[in-house]
N, C-alpha and C positions, 0 to 999 in steps of 0.2 A: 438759446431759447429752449431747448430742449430739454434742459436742466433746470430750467425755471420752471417748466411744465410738470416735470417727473416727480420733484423734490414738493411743490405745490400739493402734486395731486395727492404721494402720499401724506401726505400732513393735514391732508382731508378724509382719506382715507379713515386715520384716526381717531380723527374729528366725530368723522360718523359713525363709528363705531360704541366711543364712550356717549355722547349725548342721547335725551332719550331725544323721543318724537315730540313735535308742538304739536297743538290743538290743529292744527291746518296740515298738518300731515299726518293725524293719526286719521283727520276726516278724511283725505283723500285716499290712505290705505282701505278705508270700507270704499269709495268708489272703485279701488283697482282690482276689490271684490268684482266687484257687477260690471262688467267690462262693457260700453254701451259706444254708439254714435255719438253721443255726447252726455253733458252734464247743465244740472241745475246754475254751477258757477260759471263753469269757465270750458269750452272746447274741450277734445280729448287728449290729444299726445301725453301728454304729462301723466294721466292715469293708467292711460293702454302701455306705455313702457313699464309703471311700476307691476303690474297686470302680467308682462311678457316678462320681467323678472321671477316676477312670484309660481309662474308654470314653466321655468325652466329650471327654478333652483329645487322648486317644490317644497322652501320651507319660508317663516313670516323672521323678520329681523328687520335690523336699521341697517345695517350692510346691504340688505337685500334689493330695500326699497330706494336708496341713496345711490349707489353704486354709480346706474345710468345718471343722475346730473353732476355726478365728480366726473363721469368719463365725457361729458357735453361741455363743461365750462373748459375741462384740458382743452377740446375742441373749439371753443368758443378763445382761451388765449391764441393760439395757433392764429386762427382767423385773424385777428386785432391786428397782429404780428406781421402776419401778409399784406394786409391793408394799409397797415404803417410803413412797412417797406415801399410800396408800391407809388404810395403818397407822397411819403416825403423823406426815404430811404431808411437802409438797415436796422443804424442806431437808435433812430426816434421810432420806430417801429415796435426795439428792445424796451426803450423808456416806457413804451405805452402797455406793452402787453404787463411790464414788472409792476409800473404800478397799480396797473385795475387789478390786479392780485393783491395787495398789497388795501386796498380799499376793502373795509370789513362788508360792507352787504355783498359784495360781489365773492366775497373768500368765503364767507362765511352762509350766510345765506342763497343765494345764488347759485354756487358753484357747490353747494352739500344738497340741500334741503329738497324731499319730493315738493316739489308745486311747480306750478306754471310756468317760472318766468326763469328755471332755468333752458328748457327747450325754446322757449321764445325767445330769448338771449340770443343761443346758439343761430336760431336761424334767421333771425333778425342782422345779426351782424354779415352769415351768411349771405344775404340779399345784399346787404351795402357792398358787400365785395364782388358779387357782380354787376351790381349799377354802376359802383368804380370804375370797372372796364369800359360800361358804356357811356358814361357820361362826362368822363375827364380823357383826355390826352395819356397815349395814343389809342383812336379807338381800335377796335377789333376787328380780324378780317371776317366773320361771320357773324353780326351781331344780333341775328335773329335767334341763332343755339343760345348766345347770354340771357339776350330777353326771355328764352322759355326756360331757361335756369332761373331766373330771376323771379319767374312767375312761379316755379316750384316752392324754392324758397320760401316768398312771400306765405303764398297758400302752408305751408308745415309751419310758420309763424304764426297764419291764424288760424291755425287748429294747437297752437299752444296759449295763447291768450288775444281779447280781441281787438286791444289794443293794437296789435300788429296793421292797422290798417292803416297807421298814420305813418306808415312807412310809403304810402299813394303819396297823403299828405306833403310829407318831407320833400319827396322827389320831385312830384310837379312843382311843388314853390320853388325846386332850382329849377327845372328847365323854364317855369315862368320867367322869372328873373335872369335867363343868361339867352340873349338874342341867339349866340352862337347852337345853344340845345334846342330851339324852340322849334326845330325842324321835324323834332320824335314825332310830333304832336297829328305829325301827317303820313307819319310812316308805320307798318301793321305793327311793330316791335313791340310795343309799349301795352295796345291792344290784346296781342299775344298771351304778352306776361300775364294779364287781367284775367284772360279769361283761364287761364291754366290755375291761377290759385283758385276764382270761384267753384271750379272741378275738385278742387284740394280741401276747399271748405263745405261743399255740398252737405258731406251727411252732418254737419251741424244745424246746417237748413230744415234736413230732413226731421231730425229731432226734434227741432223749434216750432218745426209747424205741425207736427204730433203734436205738441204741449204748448200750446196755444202762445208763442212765441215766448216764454214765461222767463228763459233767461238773457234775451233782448232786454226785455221790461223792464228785470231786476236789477242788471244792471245800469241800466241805465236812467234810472230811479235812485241810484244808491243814494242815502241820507238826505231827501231833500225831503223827507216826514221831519228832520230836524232845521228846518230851515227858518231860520230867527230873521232877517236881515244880511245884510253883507259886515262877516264878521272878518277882522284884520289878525285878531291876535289866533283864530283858526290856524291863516295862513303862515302868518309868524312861524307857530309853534309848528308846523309842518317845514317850514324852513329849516328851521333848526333840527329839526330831523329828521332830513337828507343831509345834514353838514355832518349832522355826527357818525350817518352811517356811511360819509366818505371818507372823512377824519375833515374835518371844520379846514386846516390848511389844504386839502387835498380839493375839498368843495371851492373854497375863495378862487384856487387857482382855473378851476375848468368853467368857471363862472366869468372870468377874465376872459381864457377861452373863447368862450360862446360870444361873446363881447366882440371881443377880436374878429371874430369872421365876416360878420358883419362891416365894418369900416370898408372905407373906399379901395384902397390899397389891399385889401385879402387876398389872396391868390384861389383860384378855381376850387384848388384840394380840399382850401379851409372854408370859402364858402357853401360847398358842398356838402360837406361833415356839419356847419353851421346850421343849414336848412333843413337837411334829417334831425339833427338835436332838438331845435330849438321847440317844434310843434310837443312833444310828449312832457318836456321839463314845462313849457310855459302853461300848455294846459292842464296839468294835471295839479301844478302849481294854483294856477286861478279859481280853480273847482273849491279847493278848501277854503275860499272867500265866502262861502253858502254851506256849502254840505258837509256835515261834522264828520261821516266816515272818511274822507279823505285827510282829513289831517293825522288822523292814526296811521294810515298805509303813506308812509314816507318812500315806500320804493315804488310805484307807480311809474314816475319818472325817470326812473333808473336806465333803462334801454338809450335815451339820449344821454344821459352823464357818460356812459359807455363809449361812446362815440366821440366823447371829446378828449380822451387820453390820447389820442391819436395825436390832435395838433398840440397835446401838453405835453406829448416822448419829444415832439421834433423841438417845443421850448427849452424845456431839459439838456436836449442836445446838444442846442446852441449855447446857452448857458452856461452849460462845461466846458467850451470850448474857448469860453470868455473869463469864467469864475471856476476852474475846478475845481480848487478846495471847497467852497462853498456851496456848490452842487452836490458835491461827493457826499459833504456832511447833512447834507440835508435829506438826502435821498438812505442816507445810515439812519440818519434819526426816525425817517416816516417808515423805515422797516423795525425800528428797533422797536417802535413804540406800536406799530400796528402787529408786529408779533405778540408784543407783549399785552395788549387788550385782549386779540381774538384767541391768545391761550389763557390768559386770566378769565374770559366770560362763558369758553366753553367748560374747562374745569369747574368752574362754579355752578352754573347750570346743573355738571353732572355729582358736583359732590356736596353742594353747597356752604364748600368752608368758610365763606363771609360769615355765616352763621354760630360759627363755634368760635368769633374775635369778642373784644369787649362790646358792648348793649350799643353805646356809640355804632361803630362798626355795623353790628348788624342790622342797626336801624337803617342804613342804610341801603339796602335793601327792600324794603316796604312792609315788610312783616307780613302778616294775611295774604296783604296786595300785592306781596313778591309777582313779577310778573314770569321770571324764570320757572314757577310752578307749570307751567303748563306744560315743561319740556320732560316733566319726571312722568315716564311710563308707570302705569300702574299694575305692577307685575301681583301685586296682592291681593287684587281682584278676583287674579286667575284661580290662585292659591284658594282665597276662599271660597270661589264654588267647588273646587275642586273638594274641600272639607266636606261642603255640606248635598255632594254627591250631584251637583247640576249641570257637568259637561257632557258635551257628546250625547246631549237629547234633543230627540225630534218634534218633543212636544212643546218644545219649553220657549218661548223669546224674551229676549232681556229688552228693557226699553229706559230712558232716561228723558228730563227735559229740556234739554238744550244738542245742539249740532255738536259743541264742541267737548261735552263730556262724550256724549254717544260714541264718537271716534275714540277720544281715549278710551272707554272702556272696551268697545271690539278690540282698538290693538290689545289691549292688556289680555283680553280671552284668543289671543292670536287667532281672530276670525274663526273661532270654533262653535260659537248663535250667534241667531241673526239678532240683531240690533236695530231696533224703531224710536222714533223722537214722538214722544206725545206732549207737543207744546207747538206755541205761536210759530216758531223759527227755525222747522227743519231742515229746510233747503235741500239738499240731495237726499237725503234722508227718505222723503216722501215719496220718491221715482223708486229705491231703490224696493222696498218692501210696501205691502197694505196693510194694517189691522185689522182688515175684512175676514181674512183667512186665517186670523189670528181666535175671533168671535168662538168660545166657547173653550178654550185653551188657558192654561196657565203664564203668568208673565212675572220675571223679575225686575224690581225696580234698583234701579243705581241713582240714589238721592247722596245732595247734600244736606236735607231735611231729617233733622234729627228724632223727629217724635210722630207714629202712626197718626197720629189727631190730624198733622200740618199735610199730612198724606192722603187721609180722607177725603180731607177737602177739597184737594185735587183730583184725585182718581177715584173717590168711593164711590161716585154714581155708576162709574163704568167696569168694575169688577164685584163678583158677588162678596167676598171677604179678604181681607188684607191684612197679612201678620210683618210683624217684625222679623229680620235674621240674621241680628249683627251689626254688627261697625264693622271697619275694614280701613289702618291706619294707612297712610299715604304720608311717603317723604324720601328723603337721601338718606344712603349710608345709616340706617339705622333709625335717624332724626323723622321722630312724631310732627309734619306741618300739616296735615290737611287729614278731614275723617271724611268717609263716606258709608253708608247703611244701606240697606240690603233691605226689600223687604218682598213676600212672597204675595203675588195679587195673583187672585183663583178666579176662574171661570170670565173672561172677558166676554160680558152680556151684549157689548156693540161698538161699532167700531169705534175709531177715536175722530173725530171732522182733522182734517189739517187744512193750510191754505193751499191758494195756486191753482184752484178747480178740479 
């Protein structure tokens, strides 16, 4: 196992190294800027680690900011490992931890990428593994220290995402369900745990009710401004991608799985991993029947898919123990071919050689709408203020209109101005900085708006004159895909409204 871990971790290592940032991680390097109680999206852990990277290494990179979720999913295998041993011994333990690695959102995303749901991975699993102790055979001789482990846990879960709370969920539906557990229910243990993560989550609290509980709302608001009816092919198309981000064979299987625990005949271990699963997969699943942002975020449900490799190493196990050859090969083929994706899409990402095959080929890709574009840092950014003399000023703020250019371009100025959103949809953005104090200063703009005219129209009420200052190419390896313009706005006469009060 330790060699699955080692050789894993560095193969991510390099992973993070060559790819750039996405839109969602260059937005949450500007939050690991402003180090706060919380955030507009999501709890803190996830930002305050890349925050305690960035003041101990003292310099801005992808190494930097990645490093802590490569060292949390090594930790997060480990755990699985434990849990699997524990459950249903050694080997299926080995089965479970190789293939959630093995599984592209969890190798790839997951286990590299600053956001959320690598910390809440980690302590999420963490927590199952000591409700393991307490709620399966044999219990513990102190099971009040588990329950306040468990309630720590829980709590550094949801200070990683706020999901983490269907992990109450999960667990009371087992002791509901199993006469033999429903004893917790009278004993402080359980209570305990409760009240030690509310302690854990507190200064999210605190922040929320600063800010008028704004990211309660938000999310839990998400897309239902798009809400048509109860739409199927949503959910479909959300289906299908969670199957490709586990590999489509790897998904059928822990879906059998989840299946499985349920029946009459399941034993404690599978029922219990069944009960944690099943609330995060079916809910997050059902949401995309309404709400159009959920069928884009296919990994929502991912924290229970997690949980079912467990009773799919101990299927495995047995399986080889019936079918060798055909386990073996099959277990070659799902490494052969998920190495061979997660280095084909990170490569491509970082150099984008699809693009230099025949027109075929590269259509393939999306052309414009490549979605890969959002992982190329924009280091020409830097370059060109750097030409035209605009770093390292105190007077000067750069602003753009959307969340997720804003982030790339702070990264691409390696957070050297500050960076404001002047549009509908800042989200953190709006906590992090005012225009109020911006009122009577110069501002650069980072448009994909090619012509001053389409610029006026936007911003001419609110600066006294605005010039052009360039283009500024955007692509791989030399390759022209994307432009962006520069333009100098003088004198900000008042501030910009944003939403969110």
């Amino acid at each position: 196992m330790v060699v699955v871990i080692a050789v894993s971790a560095a193969l991510r290592l390099a992973a993070a190294s060559w790819g750039g940032l996405c839109y969602g991680e260059s937005y949450y390097f500007v939050g690991a800027l402003h180090p706060d109680l919380s955030y507009f999206d999501h709890p803190p852990l996830s930002l305050l680690l890349a925050s305690l990277s960035l003041h101990l290494t003292g310099e801005v990179g992808r190494l930097v900011l990645r490093w802590p979720f490569i060292a949390l999913f090594a930790g997060t295998t480990w755990l699985l490992f434990l849990i699997g041993r524990r459950l249903f011994g050694g080997w299926p333990g080995f089965y479970a931890a190789l293939l959630v690695n093995l599984a592209p959102v969890f190798s790839l995303s997951v286990g590299i990428f600053l956001q959320p749901d690598g910390p809440l991975m980690f302590f999420w699993v963490a927590c199952v593994w000591c409700l393991a102790h307490l709620l399966l055979d044999p219990p513990p001789r102190r099971p009040i220290v588990w329950w306040a482990a468990a309630g720590a846990m829980l709590g550094l879960a949801l200070l990683s995402k706020y999901q983490a709370v269907l992990l109450v969920v999960g667990a009371g539906l087992y002791v509901l369900t199993r006469p033999d557990q429903r004893r917790w229910l009278a004993r402080p243990g359980p209570y305990v745990a409760l009240v030690i993560a509310a302690a854990f989550f507190s200064p999210v609290l605190l922040w929320n009710a600063r800010h008028q509980w704004v990211s309660f709302a938000w999310q839990s608001t998400r897309g239902l401004d798009e809400v048509r009816g109860l739409r199927l092919d949503w959910m479909l198309r959300n289906i299908g991608g969670q199957a490709l981000e586990l590999l489509p064979w790897v998904w059928l299987a822990l879906v059998i799985e989840l299946a499985r625990s349920f029946l009459r005949h399941a034993t404690p271990a599978r029922r219990f991993i069944g009960c944690l699963a099943v609330v995060p997969i079916v809910l997050f699943t059902a949401v995309t029947l309404y709400a159009a942002t959920g069928q884009r975020h296919f990994h929502w449900g991912m924290p229970g898919y997690a949980l079912l490799f467990l009773p799919l190493g101990e299927t495995v196990h047995r399986g080889r123990a019936r079918s060798r050859s055909a386990y073996r090969w099959g277990l070659a083929m799902t490494a052969a071919l998920s190495l061979l994706f997660m280095t084909g899409t990170i490569s491509y990402v970082a150099t984008g050689w699809l693009k230099d095959g025949p027109a075929w080929v590269a259509a393939l890709t999306g052309g414009d709408k490549d979605p890969t574009l959002e992982c190329v840092d924009l280091t020409n950014v830097e370059r060109a203020f750097a030409e035209r003399g605009l770093l390292g000023r105190s007077d000067l703020f750069v602003f753009s209109e959307w969340w997720f250019w804003a982030g790339k371009i702070a990264y691409g100025l390696q957070g050297d101005l500050p960076v404001l959103v002047f549009g509908t949809d800042p989200r953190s953005f709006a906590f992090f900085d005012r225009s109020e104090r911006w009122v009577g200063q110069n501002g650069i703009l980072v448009t994909t708006k090619p012509t001053v005219e389409e610029v006026a129209g936007h911003f001419g009420s609110y600066f006294a004159r605005i010039e052009p200052l360039g283009s500024v190419p955007v692509g791989r390896r030399g390759r022209h895909e994307t432009t962006l313009y520069l333009y100098r706005c003088e004198n900000l006469k008042r501030p910009y409204p944003l939403p969110y009060g």
